[in-house]
KOLSE-678678 format. One line per 5 residues: number of its first residue (from 1); for each residue y, x, z of C-alpha. Coordinates in steps of 0.1 Angstrom, whole numbers, plus 5000, padded with zeros to 4 digits. Layout:
# KOLSE-678678
NUM) Y,X,Z  ...
# end
This chain:
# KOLSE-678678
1) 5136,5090,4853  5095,5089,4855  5095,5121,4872  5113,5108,4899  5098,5078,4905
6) 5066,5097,4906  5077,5124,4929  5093,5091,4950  5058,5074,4953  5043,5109,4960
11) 5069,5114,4988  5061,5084,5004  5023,5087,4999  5029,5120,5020  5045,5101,5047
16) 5020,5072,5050  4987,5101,5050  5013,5118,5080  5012,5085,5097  4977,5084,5098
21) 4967,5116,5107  4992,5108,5137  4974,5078,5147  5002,5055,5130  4986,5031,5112
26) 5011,5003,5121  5038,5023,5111  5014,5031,5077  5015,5000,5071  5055,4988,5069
31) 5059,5023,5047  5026,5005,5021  5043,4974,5022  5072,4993,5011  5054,5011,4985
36) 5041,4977,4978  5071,4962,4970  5089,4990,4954  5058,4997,4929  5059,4956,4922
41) 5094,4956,4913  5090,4984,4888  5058,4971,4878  5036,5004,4885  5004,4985,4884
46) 4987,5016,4898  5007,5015,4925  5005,4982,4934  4966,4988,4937  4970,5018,4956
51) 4990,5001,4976  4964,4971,4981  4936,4991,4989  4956,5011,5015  4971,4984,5033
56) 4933,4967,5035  4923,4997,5051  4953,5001,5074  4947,4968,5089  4909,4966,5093
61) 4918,4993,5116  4937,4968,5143  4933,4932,5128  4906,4912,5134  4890,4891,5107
66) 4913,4905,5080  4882,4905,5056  4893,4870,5040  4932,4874,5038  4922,4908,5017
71) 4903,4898,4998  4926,4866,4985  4952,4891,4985  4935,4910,4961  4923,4877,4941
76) 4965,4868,4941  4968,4902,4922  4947,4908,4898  4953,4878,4888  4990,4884,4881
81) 4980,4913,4864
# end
């Protein structure tokens, strides 16, 4: 069961790095927030982070003033961690 979860999270992590070498980061993003919500539901805490960070990245790349929102996002987190 753990091995395929893994090798799920590591198929989709293949995807979203594919997205971004294609210029994709919009389409990145829906596949983290996916991850997102997938790795919350099973409570991968690792993922979840992963998933945090990436998504921060993805949208300083096309959202203005995003600096705030991340940064309570990642308060609302690690706080439920």
């Amino acid at each position: 069961m753990f091995t395929k979860v893994y090798k799920d999270y590591e198929k989709q992590w293949g995807q979203v790095i594919k997205f971004e070498k294609e210029g994709l980061p919009k389409s990145a993003l829906i596949l983290v927030s996916q991850i997102y919500q997938q790795a919350k539901s099973h409570g991968n805490k690792p993922q979840v982070l992963k998933a945090l960070i990436y998504q921060a990245s993805l949208k300083s790349q096309f959202e203005e003033d995003n600096l705030l929102k991340t940064i309570q996002d990642f308060e609302k987190e690690l706080l439920g961690l």
